[in-house]
N, CA, C and O atoms as CSV, one atom per row, in Angstrom:
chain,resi,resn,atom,element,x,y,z
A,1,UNK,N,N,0.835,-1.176,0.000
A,1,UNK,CA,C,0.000,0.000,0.000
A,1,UNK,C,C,0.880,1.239,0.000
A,1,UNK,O,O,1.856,1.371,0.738
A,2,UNK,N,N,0.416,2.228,-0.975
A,2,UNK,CA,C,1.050,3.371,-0.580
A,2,UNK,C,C,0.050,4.342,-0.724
A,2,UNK,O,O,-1.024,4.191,-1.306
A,3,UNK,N,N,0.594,5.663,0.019
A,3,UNK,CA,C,0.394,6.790,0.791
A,3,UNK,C,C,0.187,7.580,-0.215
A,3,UNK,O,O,0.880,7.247,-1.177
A,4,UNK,N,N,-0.740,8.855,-0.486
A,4,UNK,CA,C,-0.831,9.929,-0.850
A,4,UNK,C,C,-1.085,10.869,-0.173
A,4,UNK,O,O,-2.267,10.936,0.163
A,5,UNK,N,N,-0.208,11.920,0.298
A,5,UNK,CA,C,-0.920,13.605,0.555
A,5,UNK,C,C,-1.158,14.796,-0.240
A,5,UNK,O,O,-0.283,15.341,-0.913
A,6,UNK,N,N,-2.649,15.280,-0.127
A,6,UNK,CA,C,-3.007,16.058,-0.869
A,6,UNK,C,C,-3.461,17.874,-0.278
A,6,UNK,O,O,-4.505,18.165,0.306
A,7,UNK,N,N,-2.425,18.770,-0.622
A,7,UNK,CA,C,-3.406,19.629,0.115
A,7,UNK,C,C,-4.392,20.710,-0.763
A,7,UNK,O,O,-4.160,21.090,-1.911
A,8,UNK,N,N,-5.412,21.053,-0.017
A,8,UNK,CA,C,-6.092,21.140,-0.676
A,8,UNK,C,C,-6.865,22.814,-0.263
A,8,UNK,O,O,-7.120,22.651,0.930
A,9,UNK,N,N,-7.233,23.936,-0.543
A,9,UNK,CA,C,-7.972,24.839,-0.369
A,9,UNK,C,C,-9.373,24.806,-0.179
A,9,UNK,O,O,-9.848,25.217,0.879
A,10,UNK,N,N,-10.012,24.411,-0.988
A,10,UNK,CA,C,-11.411,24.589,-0.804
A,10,UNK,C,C,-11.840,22.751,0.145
A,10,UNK,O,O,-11.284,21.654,0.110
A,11,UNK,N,N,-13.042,23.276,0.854
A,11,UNK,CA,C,-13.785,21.781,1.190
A,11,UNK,C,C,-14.278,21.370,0.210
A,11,UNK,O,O,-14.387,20.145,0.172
A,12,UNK,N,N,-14.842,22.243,-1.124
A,12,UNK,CA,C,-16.021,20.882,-2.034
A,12,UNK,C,C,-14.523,20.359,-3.009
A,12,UNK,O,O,-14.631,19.384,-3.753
A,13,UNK,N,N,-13.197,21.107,-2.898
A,13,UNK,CA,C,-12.088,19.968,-3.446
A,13,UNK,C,C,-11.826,18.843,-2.661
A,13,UNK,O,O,-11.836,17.764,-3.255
A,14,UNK,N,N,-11.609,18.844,-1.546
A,14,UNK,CA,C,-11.801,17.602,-0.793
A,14,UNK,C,C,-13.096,16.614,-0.907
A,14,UNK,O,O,-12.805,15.425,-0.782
A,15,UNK,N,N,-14.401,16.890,-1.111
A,15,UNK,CA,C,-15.074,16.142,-1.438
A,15,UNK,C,C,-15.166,15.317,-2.792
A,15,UNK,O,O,-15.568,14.163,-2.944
A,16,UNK,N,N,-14.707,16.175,-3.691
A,16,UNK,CA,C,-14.212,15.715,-5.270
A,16,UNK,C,C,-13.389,14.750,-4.901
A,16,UNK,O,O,-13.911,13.639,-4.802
A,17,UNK,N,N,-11.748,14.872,-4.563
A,17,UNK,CA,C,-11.156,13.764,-4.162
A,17,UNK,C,C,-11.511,12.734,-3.601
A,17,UNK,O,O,-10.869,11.698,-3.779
A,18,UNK,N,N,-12.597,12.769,-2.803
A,18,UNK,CA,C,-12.894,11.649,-1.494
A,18,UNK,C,C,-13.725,11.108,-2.438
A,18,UNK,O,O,-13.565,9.935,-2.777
A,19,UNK,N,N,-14.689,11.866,-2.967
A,19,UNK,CA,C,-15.366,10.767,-4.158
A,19,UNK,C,C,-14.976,10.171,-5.461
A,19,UNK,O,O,-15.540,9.142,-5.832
A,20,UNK,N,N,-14.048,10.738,-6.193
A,20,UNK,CA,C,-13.415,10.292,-7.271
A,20,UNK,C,C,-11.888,8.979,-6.372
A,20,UNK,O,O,-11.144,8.385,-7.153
A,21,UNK,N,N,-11.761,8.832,-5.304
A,21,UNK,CA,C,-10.980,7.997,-5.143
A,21,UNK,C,C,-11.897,6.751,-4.495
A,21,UNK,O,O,-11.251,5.849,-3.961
A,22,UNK,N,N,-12.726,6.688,-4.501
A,22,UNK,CA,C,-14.359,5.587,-3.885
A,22,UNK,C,C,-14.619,5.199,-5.489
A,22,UNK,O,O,-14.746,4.021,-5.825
A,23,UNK,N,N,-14.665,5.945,-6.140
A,23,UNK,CA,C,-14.879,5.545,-7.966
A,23,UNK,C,C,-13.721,4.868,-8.204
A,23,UNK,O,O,-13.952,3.954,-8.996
A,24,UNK,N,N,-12.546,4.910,-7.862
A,24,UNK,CA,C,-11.611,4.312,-8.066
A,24,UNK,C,C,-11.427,2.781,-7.410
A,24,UNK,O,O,-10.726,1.850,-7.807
A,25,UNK,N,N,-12.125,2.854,-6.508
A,25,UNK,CA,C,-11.852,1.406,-5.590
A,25,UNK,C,C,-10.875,2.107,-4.757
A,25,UNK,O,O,-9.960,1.316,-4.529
A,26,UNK,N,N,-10.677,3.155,-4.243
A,26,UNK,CA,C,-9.477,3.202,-3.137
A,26,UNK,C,C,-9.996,4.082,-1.923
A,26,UNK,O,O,-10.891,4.918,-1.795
A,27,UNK,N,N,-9.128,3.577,-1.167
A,27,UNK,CA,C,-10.025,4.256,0.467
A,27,UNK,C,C,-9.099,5.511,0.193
A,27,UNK,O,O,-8.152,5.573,-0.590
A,28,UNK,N,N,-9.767,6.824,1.303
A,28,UNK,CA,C,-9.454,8.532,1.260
A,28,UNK,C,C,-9.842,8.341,2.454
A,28,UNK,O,O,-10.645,7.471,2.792
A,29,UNK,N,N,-9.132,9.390,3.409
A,29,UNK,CA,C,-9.659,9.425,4.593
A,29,UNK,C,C,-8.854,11.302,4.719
A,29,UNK,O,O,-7.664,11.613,4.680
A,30,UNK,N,N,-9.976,12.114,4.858
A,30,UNK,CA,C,-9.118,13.509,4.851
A,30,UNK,C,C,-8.160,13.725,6.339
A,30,UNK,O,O,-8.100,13.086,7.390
A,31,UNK,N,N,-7.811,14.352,6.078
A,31,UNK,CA,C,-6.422,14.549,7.802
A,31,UNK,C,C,-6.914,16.227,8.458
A,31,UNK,O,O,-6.636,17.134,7.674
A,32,UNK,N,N,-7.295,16.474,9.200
A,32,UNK,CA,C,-6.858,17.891,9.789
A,32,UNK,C,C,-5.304,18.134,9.565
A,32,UNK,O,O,-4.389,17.336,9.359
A,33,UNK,N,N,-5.326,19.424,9.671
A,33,UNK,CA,C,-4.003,20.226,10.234
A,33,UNK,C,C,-3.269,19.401,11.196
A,33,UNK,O,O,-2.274,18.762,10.855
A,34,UNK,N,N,-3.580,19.398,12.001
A,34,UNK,CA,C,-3.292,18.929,13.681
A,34,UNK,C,C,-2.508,17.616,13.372
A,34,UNK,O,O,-1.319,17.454,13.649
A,35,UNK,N,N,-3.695,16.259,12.477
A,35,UNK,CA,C,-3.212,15.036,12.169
A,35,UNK,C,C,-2.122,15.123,11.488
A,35,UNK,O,O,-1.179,14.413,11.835
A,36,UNK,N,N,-1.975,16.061,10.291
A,36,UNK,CA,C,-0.786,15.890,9.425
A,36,UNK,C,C,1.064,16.409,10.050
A,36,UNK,O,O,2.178,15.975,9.757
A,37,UNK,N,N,0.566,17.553,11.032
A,37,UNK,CA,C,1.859,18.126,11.898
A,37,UNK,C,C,2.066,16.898,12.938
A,37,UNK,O,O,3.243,16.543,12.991
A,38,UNK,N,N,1.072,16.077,13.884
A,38,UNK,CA,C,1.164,15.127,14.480
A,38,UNK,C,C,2.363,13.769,13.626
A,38,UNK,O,O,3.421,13.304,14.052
A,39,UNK,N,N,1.577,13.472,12.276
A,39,UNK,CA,C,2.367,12.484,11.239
A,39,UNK,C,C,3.588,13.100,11.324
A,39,UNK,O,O,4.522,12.436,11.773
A,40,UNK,N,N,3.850,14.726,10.838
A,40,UNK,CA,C,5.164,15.120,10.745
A,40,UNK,C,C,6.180,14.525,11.783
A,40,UNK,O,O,7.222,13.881,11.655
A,41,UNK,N,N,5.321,15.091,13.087
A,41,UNK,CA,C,6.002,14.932,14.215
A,41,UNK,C,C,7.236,13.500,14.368
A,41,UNK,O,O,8.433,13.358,14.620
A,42,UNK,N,N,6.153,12.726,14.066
A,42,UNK,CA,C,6.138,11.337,14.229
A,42,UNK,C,C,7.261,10.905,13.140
A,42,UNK,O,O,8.266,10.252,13.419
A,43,UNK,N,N,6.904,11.399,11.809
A,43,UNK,CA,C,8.182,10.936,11.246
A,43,UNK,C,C,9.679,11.389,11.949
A,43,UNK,O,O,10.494,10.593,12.414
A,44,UNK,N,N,9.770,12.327,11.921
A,44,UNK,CA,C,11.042,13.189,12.404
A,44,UNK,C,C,11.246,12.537,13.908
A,44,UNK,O,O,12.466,12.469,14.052
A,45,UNK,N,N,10.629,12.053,15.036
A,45,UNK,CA,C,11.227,11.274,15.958
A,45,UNK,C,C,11.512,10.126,15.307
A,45,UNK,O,O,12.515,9.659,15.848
A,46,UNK,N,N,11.038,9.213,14.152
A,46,UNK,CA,C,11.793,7.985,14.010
A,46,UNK,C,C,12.815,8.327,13.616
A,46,UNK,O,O,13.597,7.551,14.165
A,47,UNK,N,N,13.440,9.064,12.944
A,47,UNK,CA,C,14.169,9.708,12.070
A,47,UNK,C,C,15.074,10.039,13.221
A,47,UNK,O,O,16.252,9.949,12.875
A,48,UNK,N,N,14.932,10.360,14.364
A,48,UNK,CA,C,15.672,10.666,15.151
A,48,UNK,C,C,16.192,9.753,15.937
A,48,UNK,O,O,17.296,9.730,16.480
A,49,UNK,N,N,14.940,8.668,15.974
A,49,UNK,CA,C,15.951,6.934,16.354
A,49,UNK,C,C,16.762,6.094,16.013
A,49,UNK,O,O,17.194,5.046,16.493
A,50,UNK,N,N,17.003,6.967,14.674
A,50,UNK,CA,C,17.806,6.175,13.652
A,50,UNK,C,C,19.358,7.020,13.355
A,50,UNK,O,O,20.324,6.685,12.670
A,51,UNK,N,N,19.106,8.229,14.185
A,51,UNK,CA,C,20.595,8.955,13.845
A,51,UNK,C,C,21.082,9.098,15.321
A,51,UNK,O,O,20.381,8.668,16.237
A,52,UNK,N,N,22.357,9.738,15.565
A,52,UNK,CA,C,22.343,10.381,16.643
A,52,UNK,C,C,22.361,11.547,17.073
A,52,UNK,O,O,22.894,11.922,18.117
A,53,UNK,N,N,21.550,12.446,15.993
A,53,UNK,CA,C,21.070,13.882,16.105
A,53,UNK,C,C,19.737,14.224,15.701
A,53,UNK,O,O,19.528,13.857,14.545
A,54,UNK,N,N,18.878,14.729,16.176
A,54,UNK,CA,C,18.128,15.457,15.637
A,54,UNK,C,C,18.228,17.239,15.587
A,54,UNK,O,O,18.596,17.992,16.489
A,55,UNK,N,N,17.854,17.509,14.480
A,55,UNK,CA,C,17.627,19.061,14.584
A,55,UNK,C,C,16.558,19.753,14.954
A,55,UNK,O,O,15.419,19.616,14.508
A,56,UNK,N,N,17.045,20.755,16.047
A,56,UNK,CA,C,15.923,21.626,17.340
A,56,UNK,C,C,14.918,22.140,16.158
A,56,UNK,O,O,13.752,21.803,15.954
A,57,UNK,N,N,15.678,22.991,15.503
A,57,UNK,CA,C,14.754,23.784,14.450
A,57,UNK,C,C,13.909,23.166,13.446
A,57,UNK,O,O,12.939,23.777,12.996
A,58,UNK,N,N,14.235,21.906,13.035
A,58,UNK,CA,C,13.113,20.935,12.237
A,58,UNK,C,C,11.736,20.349,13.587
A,58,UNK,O,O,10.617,19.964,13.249
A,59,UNK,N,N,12.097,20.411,14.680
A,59,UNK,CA,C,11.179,19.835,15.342
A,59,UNK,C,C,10.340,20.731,15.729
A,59,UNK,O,O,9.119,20.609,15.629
A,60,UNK,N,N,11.219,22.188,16.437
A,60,UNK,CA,C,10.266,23.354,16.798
A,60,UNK,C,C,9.284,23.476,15.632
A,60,UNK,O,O,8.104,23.720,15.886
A,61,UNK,N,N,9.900,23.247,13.748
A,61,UNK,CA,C,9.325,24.233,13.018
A,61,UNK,C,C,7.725,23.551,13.044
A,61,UNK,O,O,6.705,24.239,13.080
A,62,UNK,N,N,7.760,21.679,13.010
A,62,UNK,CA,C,7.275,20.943,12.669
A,62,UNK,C,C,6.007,21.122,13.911
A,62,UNK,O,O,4.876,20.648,14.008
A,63,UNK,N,N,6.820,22.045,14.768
A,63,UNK,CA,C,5.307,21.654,15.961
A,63,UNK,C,C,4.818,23.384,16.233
A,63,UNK,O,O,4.024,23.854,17.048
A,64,UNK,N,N,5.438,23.868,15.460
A,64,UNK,CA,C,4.796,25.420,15.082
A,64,UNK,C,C,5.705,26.202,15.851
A,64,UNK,O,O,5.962,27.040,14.986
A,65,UNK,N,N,6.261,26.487,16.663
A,65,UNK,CA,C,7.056,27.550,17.492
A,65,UNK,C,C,8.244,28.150,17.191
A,65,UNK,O,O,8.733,28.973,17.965
């Protein structure tokens, strides 16, 4: 399985997508804000289990501050 992110401006574009990917046979599930900086988050700590640095300023930027 793989991943698509889409961003998007308007809500009735998100509904276009969510229904043209159900025509397709494929599941859509839209993300808030919140969910997608959360995912960010989340990548960048694995990312950080795997080196022995992380950078302050990729994490602050990633969690808004």
């Amino acid at each position: 399985m793989e991943t698509v992110l889409i961003n998007v401006e308007k809500k009735s574009d998100i509904a276009f997508l969510l229904c043209l990917a159900k025509k397709l046979g494929m599941s859509a599930t839209p993300l808030t804000r919140a969910e997608v900086q959360d995912w960010s988050l989340a990548q960048k700590i694995e990312k950080g289990m795997k080196t022995p640095n992380v950078n302050r300023e990729e994490v602050m930027k990633v969690l808004g501050k």
